[in-house]
N, C-alpha and C positions, 0 to 999 in steps of 0.2 A: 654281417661279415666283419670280422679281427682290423681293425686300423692297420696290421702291419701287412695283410694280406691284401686288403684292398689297395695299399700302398704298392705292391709286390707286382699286381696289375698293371697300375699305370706303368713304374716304371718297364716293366717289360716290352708291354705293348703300343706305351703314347712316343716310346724314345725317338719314333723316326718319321709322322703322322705324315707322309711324303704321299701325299693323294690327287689324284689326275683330275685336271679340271675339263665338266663337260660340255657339251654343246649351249650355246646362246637359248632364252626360252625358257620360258615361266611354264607350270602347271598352271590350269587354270581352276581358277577356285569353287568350290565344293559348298554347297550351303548345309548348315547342320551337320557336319563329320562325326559320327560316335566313332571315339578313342577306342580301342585294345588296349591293353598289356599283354606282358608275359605271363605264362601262366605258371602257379608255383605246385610240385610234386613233394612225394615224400619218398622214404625210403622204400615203400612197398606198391610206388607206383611206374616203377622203373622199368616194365615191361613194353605197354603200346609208347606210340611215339607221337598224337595227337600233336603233327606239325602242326604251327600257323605262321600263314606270311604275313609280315607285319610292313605295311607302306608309311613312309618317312617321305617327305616331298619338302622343297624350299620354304615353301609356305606356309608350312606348319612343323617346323622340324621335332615337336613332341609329344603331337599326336600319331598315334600308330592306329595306321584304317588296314582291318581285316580283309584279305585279299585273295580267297580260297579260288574263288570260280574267274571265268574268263565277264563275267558279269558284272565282281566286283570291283575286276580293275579297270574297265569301262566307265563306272559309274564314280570310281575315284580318283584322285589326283595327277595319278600315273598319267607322265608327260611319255610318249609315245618316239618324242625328237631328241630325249636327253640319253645320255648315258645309262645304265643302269650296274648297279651295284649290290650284290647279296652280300650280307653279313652273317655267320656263320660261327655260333659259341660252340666251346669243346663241352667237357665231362661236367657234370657238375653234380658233385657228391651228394650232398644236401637237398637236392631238388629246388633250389630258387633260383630267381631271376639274376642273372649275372649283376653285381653292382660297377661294371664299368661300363655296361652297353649304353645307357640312355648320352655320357658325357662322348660314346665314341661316335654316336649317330651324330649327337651336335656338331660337334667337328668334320665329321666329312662333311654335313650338310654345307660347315660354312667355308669349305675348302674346292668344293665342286658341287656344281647348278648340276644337279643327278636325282635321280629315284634311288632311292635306300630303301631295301627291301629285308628287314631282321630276319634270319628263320627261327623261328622260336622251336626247340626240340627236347625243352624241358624234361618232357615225362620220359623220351627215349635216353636220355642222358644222366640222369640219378640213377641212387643206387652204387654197383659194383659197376666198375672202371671196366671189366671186360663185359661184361654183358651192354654197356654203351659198344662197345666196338663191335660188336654183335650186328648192333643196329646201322650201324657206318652204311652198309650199302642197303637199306630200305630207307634210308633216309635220303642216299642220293640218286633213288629210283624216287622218290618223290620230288625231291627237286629239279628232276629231268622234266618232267613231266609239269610240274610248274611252270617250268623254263619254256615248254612247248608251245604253249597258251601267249607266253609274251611275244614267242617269236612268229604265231598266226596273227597278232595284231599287229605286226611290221619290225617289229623290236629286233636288229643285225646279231647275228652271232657275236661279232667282231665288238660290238658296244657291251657285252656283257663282264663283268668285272666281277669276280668272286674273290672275299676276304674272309678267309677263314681262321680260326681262333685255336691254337692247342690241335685237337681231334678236329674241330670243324676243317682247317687244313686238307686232311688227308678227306672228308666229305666233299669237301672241292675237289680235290683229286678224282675222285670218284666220279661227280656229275661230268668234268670233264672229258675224262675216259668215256664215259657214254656220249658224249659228244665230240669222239676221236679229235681230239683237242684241237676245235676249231672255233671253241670261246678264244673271248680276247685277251683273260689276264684272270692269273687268279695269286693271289698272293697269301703264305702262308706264315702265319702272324706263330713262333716257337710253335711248330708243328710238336707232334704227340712223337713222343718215342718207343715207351712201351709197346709190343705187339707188332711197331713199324718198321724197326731198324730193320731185322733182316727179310719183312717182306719185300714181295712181288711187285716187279712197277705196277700192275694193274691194280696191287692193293691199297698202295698208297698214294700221294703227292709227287710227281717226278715231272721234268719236261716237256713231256709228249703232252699234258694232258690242257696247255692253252699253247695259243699261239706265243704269250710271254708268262713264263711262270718265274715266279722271285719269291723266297723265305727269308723272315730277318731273325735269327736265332737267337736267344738270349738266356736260355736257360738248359743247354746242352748238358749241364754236369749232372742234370736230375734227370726228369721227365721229358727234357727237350729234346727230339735227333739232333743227331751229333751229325750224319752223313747231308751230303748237299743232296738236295730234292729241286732243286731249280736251275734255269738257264745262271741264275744271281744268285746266290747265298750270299747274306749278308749278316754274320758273325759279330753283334756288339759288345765292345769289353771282350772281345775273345768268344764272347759266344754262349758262357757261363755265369757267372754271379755279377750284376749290377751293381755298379756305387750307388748308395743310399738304400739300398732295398735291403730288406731283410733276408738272408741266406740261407735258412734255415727252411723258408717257406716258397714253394713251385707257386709260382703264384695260382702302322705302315707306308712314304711312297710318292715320285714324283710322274709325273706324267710320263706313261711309256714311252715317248721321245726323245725324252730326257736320257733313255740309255742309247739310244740307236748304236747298238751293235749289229752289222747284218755283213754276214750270216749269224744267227744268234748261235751261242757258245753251245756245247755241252754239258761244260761245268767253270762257272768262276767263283771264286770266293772273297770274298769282301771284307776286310776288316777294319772296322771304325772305333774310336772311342769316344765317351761321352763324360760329363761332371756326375755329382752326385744330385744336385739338386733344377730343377723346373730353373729353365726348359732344354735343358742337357747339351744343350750342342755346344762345340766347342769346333775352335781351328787347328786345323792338323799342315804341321808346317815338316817338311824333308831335312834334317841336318846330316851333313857329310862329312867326313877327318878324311884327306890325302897324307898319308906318313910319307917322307920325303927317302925314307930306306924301309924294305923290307924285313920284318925281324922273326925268329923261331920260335916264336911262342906267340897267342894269342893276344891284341890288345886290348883293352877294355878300358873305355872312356867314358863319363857320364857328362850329359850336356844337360844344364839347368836355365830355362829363361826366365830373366825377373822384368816384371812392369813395375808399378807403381806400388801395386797392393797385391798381386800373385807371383808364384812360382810354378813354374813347372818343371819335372825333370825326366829325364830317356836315359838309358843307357844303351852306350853301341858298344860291338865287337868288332875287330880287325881280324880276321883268320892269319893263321901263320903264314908267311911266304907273298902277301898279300899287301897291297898298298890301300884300298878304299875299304872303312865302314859307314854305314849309312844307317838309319832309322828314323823315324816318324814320334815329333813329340808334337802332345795335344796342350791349347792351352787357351783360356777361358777369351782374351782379349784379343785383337788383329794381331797380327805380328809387325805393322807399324808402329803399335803402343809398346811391344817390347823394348826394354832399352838396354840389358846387359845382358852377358850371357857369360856362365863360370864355367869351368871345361876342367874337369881333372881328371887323370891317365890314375886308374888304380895299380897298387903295386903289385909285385906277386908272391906279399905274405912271409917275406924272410924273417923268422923268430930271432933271428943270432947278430942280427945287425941291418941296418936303418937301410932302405932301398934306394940307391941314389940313381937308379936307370932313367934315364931323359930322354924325349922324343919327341922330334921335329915334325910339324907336319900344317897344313893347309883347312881351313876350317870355315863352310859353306853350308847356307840355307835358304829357303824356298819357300813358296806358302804353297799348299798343294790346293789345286792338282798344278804341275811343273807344266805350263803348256805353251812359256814364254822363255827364253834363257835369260831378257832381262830380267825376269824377276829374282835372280840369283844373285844373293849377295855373300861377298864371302869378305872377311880380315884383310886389312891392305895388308899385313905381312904373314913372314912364317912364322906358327904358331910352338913355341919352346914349353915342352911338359917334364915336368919334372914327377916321378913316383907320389903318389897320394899329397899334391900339392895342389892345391884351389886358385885357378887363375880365373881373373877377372874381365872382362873387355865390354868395352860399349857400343855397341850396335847402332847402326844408324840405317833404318829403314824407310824410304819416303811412303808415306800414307798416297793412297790413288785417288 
């Protein structure tokens, strides 16, 4: 696979590895394991679908033990007490092995004590991009039915956790649905677009189809849905082209506790940003302007914070008639290491003579999420803006 594609991957899909940690309890160990892989098709073997489930256990997070029968997973690793987790790739042109799956099993493995179970779907998945969606529901009539086998060996509805990839997504959706969404969670890592936007809930990825369903979008401007499919849409960079990745080429998750929203929503949408470079996260802090007078025309403010060695910058608006704008700037270090922040009011473009309009007003910020009003610090005084003039002020925030 192209460097800039396999790069295209990660960042799309490692940006938020936000994964539920499971129940206490080891597998116990297996003597003699023979490995699997995945298996690799070609262009003209795109028709059957020769699933295999592929078991991932703490204990050997790189061997993968074949796991067809209700015999094999007896005989293999599969902890009975853990969580369980299916992994689920989209399309894959080419017919090969996904080159992000082996680095994305490592990590759940080492982020939650769970069974990882890859579905390998290779042969159904090459080839033409529609003729895989073709396959979408004999894929998730097999995975139902896999699924059945775990859950005659005690395995809860409620512990099952589906992570599906691109098209694997909306295959989660699916087994769902056949499971009048009474799994526990299935999360869908830039669901498929093509073919889905204006399908049918039962055809696609939507709410109904777990107890908590969440999608992290990131490449909505191609191949990705645009429309929320989840209790959570979670929209990175807007939802469309990531810093660092290449644009050019189409290339999850914290404990479901961790949202406790109940009643769970219909639809929320989430919007985060992230850096260009490993390990993306960044702090996303609230700044606010109070203008001290309302004025008839739009304001437009840009707020820049320097540390030591970065910068960041947001721009906000004032609507006419209106005294508060607000917006959300992201930036690499706490916001106790911030130490300045420049604030300039853009003017409004007079060609014939130099903008001398000035504006008073009150200027505050927060590290989000705001869940303290101490944490608000704003300017001891009022803040004087003169038309495309660069003010300075030095910030003093105590580190916690």
């Amino acid at each position: 696979m192209p460097p800039g594609l396999r790069k295209r991957l990660f960042c799309s899909w490692g940006l938020l590895l936000w994964l539920s940690i499971g129940s206490a309890g080891d597998a116990p160990p297996t003597a003699q394991t023979k490995c699997t892989d995945f298996q690799n098709a070609n262009l003209l073997q795109g028709t059957n679908l020769k699933v295999q489930f592929l078991l991932f256990t703490p204990l050997d997070p790189s061997c993968g033990q074949l796991v067809q029968e209700s015999s094999d997973i007896q005989n293999s690793g599969f902890n009975v007490t853990l969580r369980t987790k299916l992994l689920i790739h989209g399309f894959r042109a080419l017919g090969t092995k996904p080159s992000w799956i082996d680095k994305f099993i490592g990590s759940l493995l080492r982020a939650a004590n769970a069974n990882v179970i890859a579905v390998d779907w290779v042969y159904g998945s090459t080839g033409v991009y529609f003729s895989a969606v073709e396959n979408v529901v004999k894929l998730g009539l097999e995975i139902s039915r896999f699924l059945r086998k775990l859950l005659v060996l005690g395995v809860p509805e409620s512990s099952i956790h589906i992570i599906g990839v691109s098209l694997g997504a909306h295959v989660g959706g699916m087994v769902g649905h056949f499971y009048k969404g009474q799994l526990g969670r299935i999360t869908g890592l830039d669901p498929a677009g093509p073919e889905y936007t204006k399908a049918s809930l039962e055809e696609r990825l939507d709410p109904g189809d777990a107890l908590f369903v969440e999608a992290i979008h990131t490449d909505a401007d191609n191949l990705g849905i645009r429309i929320p499919v989840g209790h959570v849409d979670y929209y990175v960079n807007g939802g469309q082209d990531q810093p660092g990745c290449p644009t050019f080429i189409h290339a999850g998750l914290v404990e479901q506790s961790g949202v406790k929203i109940e009643p769970l929503p219909k639809e929320v949408k989430v919007f985060l940003l992230t850096t260009a470079q490993a390990p993306y996260c960044v702090h996303h802090s609230l700044v606010e302007f109070y203008l001290q007078e309302p004025r008839n025309k739009d304001t437009l403010i840009s707020v820049t914070f320097l540390s030591s060695n970065i910068t960041s910058l947001v721009k906000i608006t004032i609507p006419r008639q209106e005294l508060q704008g607000k917006g959300v700037i992201a930036h690499a270090n706490p916001q106790c290491q911030i130490n300045q922040v420049k604030l300039k009011f853009h003017s409004s473009h007079r060609v014939w003579r130099k903008d001398r309009t000035t504006i008073v007003g009150k200027f505050c910020t927060a590290p989000l999420p705001v869940n303290d009003n101490k944490k608000i610090v704003c300017l001891p005084e009022p803040v004087t803006l003169q038309a495309s003039v660069t003010v300075s002020f030095d910030l003093k925030i105590t580190c916690v």
